[in-house]
C-alpha positions in Angstrom: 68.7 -56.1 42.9 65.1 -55.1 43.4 62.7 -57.5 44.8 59.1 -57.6 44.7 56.3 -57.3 46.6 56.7 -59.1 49.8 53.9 -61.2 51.2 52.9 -61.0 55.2 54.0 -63.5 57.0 52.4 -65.5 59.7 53.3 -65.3 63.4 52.4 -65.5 67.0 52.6 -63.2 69.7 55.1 -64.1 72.7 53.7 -66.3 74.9 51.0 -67.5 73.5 50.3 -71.3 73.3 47.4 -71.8 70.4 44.6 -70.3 69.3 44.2 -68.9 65.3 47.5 -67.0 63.4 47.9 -63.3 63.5 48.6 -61.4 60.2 50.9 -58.6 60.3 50.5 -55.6 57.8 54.0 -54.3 56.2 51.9 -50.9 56.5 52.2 -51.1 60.7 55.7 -50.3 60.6 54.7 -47.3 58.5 52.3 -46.2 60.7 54.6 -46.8 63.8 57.3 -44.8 62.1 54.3 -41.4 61.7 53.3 -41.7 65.2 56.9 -42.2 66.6 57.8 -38.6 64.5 54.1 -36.9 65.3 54.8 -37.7 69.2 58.8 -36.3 69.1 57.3 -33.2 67.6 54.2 -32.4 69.5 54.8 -29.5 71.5 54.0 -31.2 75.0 56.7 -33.6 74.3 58.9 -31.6 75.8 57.3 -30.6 78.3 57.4 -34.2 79.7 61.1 -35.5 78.0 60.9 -38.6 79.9 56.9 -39.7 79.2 58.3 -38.6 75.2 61.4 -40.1 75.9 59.7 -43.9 76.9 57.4 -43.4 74.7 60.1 -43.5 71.5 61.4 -46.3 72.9 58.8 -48.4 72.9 58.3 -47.2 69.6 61.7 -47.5 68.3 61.3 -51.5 69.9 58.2 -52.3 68.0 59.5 -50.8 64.7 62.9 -53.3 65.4 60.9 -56.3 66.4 58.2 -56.1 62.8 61.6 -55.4 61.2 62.8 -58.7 62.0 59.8 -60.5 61.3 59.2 -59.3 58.1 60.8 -57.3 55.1 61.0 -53.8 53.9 58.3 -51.7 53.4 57.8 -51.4 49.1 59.7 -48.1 47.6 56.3 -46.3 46.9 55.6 -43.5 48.8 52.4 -43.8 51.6 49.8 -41.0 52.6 48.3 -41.6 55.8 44.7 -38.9 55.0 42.7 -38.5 58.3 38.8 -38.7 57.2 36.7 -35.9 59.2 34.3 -37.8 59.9 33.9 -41.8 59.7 30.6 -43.8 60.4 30.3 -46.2 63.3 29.1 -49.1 60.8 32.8 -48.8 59.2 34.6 -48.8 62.4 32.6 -51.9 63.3 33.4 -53.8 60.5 37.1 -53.0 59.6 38.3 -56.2 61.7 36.5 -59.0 59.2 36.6 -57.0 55.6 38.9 -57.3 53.3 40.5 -54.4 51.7 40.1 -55.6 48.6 36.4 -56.0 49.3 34.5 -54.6 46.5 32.6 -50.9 47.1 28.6 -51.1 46.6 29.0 -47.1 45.7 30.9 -47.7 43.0 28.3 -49.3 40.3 26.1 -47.8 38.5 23.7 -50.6 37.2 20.3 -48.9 35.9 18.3 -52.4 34.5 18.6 -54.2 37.8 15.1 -55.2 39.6 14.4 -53.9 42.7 13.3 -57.9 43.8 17.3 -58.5 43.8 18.0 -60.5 46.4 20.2 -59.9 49.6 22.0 -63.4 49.3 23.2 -63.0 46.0 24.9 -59.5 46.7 26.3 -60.9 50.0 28.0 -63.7 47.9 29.2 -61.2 45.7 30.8 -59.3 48.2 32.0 -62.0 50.3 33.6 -63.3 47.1 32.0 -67.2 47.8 32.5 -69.9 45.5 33.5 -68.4 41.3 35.6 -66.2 40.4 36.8 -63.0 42.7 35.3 -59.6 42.0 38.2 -56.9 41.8 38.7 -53.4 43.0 38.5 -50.6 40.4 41.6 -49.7 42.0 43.5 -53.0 41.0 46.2 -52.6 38.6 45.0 -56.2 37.2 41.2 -56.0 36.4 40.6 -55.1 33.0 37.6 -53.1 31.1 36.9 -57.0 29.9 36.9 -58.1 32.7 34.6 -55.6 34.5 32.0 -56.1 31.5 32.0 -59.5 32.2 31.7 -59.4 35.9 28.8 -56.9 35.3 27.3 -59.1 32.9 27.6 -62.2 35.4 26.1 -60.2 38.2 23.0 -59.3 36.0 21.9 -62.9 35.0 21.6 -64.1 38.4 18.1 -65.3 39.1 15.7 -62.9 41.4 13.8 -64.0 44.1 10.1 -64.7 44.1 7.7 -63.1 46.7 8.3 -64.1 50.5 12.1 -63.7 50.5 14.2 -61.5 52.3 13.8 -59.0 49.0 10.4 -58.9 50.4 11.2 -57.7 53.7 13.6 -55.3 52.2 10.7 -53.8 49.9 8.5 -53.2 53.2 11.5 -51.7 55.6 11.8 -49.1 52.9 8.5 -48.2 52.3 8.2 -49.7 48.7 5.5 -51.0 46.8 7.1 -53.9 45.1 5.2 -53.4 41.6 8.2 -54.0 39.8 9.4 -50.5 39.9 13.5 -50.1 39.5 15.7 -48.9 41.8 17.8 -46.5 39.6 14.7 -45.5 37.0 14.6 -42.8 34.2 10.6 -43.8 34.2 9.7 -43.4 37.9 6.7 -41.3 37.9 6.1 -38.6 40.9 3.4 -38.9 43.6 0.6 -36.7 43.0 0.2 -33.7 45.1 -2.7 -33.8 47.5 -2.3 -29.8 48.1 -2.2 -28.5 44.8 -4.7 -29.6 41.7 -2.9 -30.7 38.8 -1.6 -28.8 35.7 -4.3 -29.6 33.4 -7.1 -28.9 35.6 -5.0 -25.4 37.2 -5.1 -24.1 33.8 -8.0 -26.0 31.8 -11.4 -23.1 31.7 -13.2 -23.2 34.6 -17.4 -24.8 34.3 -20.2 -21.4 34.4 -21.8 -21.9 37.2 -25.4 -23.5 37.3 -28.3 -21.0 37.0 -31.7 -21.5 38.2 -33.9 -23.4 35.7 -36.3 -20.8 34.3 -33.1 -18.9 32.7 -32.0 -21.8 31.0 -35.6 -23.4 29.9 -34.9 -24.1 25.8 -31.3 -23.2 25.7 -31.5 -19.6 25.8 -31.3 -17.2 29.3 -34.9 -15.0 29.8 -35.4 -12.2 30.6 -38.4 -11.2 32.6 -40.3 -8.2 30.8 -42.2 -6.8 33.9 -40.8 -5.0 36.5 -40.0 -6.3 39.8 -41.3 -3.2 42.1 -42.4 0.5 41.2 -42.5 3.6 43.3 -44.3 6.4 43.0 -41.8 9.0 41.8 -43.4 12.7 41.1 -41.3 15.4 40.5 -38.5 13.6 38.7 -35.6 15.5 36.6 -37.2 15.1 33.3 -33.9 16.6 31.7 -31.5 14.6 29.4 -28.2 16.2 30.7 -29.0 15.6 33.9 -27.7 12.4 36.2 -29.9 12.7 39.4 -30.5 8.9 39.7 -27.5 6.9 41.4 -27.0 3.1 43.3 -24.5 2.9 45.9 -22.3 0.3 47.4 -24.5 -0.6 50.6 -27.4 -0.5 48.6 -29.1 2.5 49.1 -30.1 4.3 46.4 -30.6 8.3 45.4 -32.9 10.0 44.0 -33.6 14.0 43.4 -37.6 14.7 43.4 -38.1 18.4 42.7 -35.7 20.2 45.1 -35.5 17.3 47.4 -32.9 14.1 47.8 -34.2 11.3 49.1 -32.3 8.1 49.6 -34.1 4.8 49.8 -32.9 1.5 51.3 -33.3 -1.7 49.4 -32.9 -3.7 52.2 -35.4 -2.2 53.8 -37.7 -0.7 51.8 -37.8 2.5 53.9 -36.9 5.9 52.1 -35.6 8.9 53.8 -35.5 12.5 52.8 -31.7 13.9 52.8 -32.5 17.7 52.9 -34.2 20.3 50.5 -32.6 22.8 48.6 -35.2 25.6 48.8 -34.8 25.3 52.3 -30.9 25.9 52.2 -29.1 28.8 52.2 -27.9 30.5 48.7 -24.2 30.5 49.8 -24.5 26.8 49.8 -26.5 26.4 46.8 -29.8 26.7 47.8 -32.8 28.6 47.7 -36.8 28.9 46.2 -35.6 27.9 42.7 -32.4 25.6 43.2 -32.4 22.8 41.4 -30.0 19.2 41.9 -28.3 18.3 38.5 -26.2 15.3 39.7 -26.2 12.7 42.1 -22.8 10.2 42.8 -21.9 7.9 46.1 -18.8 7.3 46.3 -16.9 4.0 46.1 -17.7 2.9 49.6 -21.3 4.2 49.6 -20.5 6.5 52.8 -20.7 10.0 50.6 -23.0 11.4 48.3 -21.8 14.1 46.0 -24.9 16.9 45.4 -24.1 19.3 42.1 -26.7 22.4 41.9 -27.7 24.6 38.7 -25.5 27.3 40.9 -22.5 25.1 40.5 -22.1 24.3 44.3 -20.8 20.9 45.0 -22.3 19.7 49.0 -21.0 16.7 50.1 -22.7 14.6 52.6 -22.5 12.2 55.4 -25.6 10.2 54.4 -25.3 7.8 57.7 -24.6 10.8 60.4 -27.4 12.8 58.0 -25.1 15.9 57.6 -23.1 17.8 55.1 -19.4 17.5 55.4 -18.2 20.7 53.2 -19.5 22.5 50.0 -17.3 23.2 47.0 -18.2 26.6 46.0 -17.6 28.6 42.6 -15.7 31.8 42.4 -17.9 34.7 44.0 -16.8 36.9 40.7 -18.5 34.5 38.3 -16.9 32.2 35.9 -16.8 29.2 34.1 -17.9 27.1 37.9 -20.8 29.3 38.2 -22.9 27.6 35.8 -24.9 23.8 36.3 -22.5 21.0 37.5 -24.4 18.4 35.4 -22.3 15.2 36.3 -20.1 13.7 38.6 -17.5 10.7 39.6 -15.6 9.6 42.4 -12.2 7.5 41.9 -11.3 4.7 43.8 -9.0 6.9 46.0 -11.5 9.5 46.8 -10.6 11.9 43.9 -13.7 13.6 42.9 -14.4 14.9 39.5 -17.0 17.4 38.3 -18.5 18.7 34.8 -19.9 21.8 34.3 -22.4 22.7 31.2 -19.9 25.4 30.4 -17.5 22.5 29.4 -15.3 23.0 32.3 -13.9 20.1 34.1 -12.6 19.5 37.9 -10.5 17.4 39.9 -11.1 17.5 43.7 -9.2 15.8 46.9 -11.8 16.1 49.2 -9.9 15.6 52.2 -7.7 18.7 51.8 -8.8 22.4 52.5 -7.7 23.5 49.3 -9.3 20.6 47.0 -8.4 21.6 43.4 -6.3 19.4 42.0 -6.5 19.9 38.2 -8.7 22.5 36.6 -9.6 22.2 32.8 -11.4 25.2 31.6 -11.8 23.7 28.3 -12.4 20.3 28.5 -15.3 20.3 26.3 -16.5 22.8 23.9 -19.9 22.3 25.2 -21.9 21.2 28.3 -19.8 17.7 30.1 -22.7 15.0 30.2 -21.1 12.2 31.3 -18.0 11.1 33.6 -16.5 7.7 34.3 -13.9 6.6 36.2 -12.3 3.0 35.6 -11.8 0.8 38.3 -8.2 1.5 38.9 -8.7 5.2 39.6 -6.2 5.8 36.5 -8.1 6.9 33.8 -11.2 9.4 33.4 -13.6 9.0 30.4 -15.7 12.4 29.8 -18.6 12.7 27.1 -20.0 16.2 26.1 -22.7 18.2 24.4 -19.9 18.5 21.5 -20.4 15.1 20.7 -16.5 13.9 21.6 -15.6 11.2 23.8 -12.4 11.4 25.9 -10.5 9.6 28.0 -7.7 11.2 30.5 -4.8 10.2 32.4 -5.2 11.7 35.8 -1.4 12.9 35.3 -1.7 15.0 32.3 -4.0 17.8 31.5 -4.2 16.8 27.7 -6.8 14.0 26.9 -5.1 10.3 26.5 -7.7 9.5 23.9 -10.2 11.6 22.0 -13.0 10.6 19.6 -15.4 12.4 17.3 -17.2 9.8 15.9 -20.3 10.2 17.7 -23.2 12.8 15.9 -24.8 13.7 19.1 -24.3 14.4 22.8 -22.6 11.5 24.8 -24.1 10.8 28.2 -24.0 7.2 28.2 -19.9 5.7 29.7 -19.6 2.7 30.9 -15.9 0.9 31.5 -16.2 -3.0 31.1 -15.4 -4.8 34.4 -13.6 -7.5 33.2 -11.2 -5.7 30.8 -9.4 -2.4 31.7 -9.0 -1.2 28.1 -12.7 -1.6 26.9 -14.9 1.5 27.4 -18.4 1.7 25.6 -19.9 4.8 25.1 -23.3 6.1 23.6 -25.2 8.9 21.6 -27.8 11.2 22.0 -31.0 11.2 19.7 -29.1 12.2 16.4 -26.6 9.8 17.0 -28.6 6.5 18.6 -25.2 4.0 18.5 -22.9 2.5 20.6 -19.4 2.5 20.6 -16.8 -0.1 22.0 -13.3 1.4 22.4 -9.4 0.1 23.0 -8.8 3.1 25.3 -4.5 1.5 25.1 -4.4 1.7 21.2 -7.4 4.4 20.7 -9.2 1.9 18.2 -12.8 1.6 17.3 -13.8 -2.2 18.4 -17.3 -2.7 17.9 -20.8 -0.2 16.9 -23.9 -1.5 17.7 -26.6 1.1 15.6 -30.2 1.6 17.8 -33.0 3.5 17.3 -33.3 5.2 20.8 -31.3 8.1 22.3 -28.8 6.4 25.3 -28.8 7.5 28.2 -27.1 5.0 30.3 -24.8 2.0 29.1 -24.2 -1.2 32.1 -22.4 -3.9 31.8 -23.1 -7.1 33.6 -20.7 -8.6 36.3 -21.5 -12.0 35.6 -22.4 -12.3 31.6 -20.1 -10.8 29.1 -23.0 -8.5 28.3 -24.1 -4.9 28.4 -27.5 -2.9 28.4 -28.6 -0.2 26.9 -31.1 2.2 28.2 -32.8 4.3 25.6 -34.7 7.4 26.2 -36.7 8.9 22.7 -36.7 7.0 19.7 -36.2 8.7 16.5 -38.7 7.4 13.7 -39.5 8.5 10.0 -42.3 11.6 11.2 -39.9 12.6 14.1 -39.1 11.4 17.7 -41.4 9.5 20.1 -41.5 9.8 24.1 -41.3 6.1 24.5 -38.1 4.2 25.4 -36.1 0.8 25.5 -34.1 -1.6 27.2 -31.8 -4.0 25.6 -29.4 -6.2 26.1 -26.4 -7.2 23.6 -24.1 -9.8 23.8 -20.5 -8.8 23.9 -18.5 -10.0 21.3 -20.8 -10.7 19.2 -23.0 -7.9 19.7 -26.7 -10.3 19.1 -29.7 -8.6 20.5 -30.5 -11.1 23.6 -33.7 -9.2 24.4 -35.4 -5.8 23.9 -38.0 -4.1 26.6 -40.2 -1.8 25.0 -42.0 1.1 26.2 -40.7 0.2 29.8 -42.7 3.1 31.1 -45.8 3.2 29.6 -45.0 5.2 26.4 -42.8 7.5 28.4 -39.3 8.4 27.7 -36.6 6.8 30.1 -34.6 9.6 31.7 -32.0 8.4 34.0 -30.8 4.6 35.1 -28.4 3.0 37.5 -27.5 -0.7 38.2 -27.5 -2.3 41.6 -24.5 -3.1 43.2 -24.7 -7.0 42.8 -25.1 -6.2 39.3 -28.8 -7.8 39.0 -30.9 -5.2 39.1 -31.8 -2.0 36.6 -33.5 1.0 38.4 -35.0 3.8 35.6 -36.8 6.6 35.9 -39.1 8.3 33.3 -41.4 10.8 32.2 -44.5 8.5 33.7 -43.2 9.7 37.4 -42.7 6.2 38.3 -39.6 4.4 39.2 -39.0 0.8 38.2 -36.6 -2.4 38.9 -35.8 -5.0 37.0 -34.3 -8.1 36.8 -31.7 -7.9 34.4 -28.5 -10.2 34.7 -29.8 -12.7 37.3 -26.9 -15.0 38.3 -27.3 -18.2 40.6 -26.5 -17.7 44.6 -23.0 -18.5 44.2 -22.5 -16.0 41.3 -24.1 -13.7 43.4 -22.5 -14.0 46.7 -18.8 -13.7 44.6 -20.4 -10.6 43.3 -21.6 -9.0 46.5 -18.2 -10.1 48.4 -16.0 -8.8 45.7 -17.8 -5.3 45.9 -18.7 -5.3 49.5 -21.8 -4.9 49.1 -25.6 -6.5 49.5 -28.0 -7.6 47.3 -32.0 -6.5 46.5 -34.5 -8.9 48.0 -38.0 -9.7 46.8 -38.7 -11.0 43.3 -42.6 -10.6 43.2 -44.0 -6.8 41.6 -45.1 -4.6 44.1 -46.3 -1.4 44.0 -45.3 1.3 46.5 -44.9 5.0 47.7 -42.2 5.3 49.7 -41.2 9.2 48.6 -45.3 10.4 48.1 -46.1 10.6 51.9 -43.1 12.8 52.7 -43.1 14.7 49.4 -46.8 15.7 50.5 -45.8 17.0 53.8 -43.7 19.3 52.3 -46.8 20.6 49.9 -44.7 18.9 46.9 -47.5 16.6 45.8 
């Protein structure tokens, strides 16, 4: 016959007189029967037989004394599972809980308040007055039952503000704005480091520029020059590129035979050295003549072509020439005028000779040549660019073709015929890799804005002067054109232009004519904070203007992005820096 369950019974130690009942557990015997077997097989049970021996005695006695007081253990098999770890509040409270007690772990209630109060749960758990709350574990609680007990729980009233939910909200740092515990809806704190998404992605404000550009709407531009100096003896020849800025803002300029380099800082001007007064094997002599002029990217080295095809290049702060690049003695392609110029980023410096031949140089190694392109061009190279990355070359010739080349290959990348005239005028757009704009001589007069990664014609912009130099601005998505001659219906005029487009749309913002004085515009450079336009013409005068000026901060994100300073004074003045030096040397 098979009984069931027993119940404890009730009992009192030997000895004792009164005081509250003592409950014994059917699972002690268990337990006493593990240990008893874990203590006859530990391995330093035998090395002590008689500590082992008492000690399964006394075990053996207290296994034959709960046997008498109560009945056999149920059938069902019992695990005794060691936790790892057990916290200090369980091992306080295992003497008063029941272990039926119900587990606060074990429900998952999403649409209770936070306000809940500690009383009710308490009486929940204590299982005070109502009906008992069963174990998930019990064999007799239903899915009904559970519902209903859930349900029950729920419609218990919360407490109002000054209770003990109240304390509860502040010990855990809560703001008691009816916000739920377990929430789908909880909405993150802000982030006080980072800005938020809209405003990390949203287009940032232009900044502010000084009133008088913005006066009706529409930016001005000043029609007067800044400052002029007296420039005599000035390369009046279209192929030519004797007129260059640099980075520290000192800027070159080739008067006759001579080089001078002027500070705009300063205002002082300095005389580099003369070729008549050079030797031949370096490119000088009584009738040398400079062609091209180009600092490099720091502003540290100036690159000097000749008519001979020598290339000096020279320390302009320790006033002294580093090397000279010299044709081949037998004649040759090199031995003809190296009309233009351009340094890449890495110090790779490229050179164009009117014979059409094109150079790559590493100045830093003895033997320099790095690529040699006898045929670049089928006539005299004009013009050289290279973009900001030092990865592509743009080239313009007397053959009226425009090409661009990977510094990898010698076959051109890209390579246009579109133009009717000689292209002097490159200019690579600062805030896009792939744009290039180039311009035509005086047959030609248009601009052309190329995709240099798909070879595509963007934009043409049709003028009336011959270009010889094409800048864009670094803070306006803008570019301006320098014309030299303008072509009319009886034949070309000496008289030039400067313009200035607006880049997609290509409208004329404003149009400088005649800057000097009825003269044809030679040769033109932009300042290094991209503000100012330096030109040179046939009137032997050199002039600034103020082209793309930008507010202070514009400016100073300019100047620190590029490393380099800006031109001060805004008022027209009129000076001589090169004519007391050039009439020392019986030039003027």
């Amino acid at each position: 016959m098979i009984s069931g369950p027993s119940t404890p019974s009730r009992s009192r130690p030997a000895g004792s007189s009164g005081g509250a009942p003592t409950y014994e557990s059917p699972l002690n015997s268990i337990s006493n029967r593990i240990n008893k077997t874990h203590i006859s097989n530990h391995p330093k049970a035998a090395s002590y037989p008689g500590k082992a021996k008492s000690n399964a005695t006394a075990a053996a006695a207290a296994a034959a004394a709960a046997a008498d007081r109560l009945p056999a253990a149920p059938h069902h098999p019992v695990f005794d599972v060691q936790k790892d770890w057990e916290p200090e509040s369980s091992k306080a409270n295992t003497g008063k809980k029941s272990q039926f007690s119900s587990s606060r772990g074990d429900r998952y209630i999403p649409n209770r308040d936070l306000s809940r109060s500690m009383t009710s749960a308490e009486s929940l758990l204590e299982n005070t007055g109502g009906e008992a709350l069963q174990s998930s574990c019990s064999s007799s609680t239903g899915p009904q039952q559970n519902a209903a007990s859930i349900a029950k729980a729920n419609q218990l009233p919360t407490d109002v503000a000054g209770s003990e939910s109240a304390s509860l909200e502040a010990a855990s740092g809560l703001t008691g704005n009816g916000q739920r515990i377990l929430s789908f809806s909880a909405v993150a704190p802000p982030s006080l480091s980072a800005p938020d998404t809209h405003a990390r992605y949203a287009a940032t404000k232009p900044k502010a520029l000084p009133t008088s550009l913005t006066a009706g709407g529409k930016r001005k531009i000043a029609h007067t020059p800044i400052k002029t100096l007296d420039a005599a003896g000035a390369d009046d020849d279209f192929y030519g590129n004797t007129l260059h800025w640099s980075a520290r803002n000192m800027l070159a300029i080739t008067l006759s035979s001579v080089v001078y380099v002027w500070n705009a800082d300063t205002g002082d001007a300095t005389s580099l050295f003369s070729l008549d007064e050079q030797n031949e094997r370096v490119g000088g002599g009584a009738d040398a003549r400079v062609r091209s002029l180009r600092w490099d990217a720091e502003g540290n080295h100036l690159a000097v072509g000749t008519d001979s095809g020598h290339v000096q290049i020279w320390d302009v702060n320790g006033q002294q020439r580093l090397r000279t690049l010299k044709p081949h003695a037998e004649g040759g392609a090199d031995n003809t005028d190296m009309l233009a110029s351009a340094w890449a980023c890495d110090g790779t410096l490229s050179t164009g000779y009117s014979s059409g031949l094109l150079r790559d140089h590493d100045v830093r190694m003895r033997e320099s040549l790095i690529r040699d392109l006898d045929n670049a061009h089928s006539g005299a190279v004009c013009g050289l660019a290279w973009r900001g990355d030092g990865a592509l070359l743009a080239s313009g010739g007397n053959d009226n073709v425009v090409q661009v080349w990977d510094r990898r290959m010698d076959a051109p990348k890209m390579r246009k015929t579109n133009h009717n005239a000689a292209v002097k005028a490159l200019a690579w757009c600062p805030w896009n890799d792939s744009l290039l704009a180039t311009g035509g001589g005086l047959a030609d007069r248009a601009i052309h804005m190329w995709n240099t990664s798909s070879g595509s014609r963007l934009h043409s912009i049709q003028t009336q002067h011959q270009l010889v130099g094409l800048h864009w601005s670094l803070a306006y998505r803008e570019i301006c054109s320098v014309g030299g001659d303008v072509n009319t219906v009886t034949g070309y005029e000496r008289r030039g232009a400067i313009s200035v487009w607006a880049h997609p749309s290509l409208a004329n913002i404003t149009t400088i004519e005649s800057p000097h004085e009825s003269k044809a515009v030679r040769h033109s450079t932009l300042s290094p904070d991209g503000q100012t336009l330096a030109t040179i013409g046939d009137d032997d005068n050199l002039k600034l203007w103020t082209m793309f000026e930008t507010s202070e901060e514009v400016a100073k994100d300019a100047l620190k992005r590029n490393g380099q300073s800006a031109l001060g004074g805004a008022a027209h003045e009129r000076t001589a820096p090169f004519a007391t030096q050039a009439r020392s040397r019986g030039l003027r």
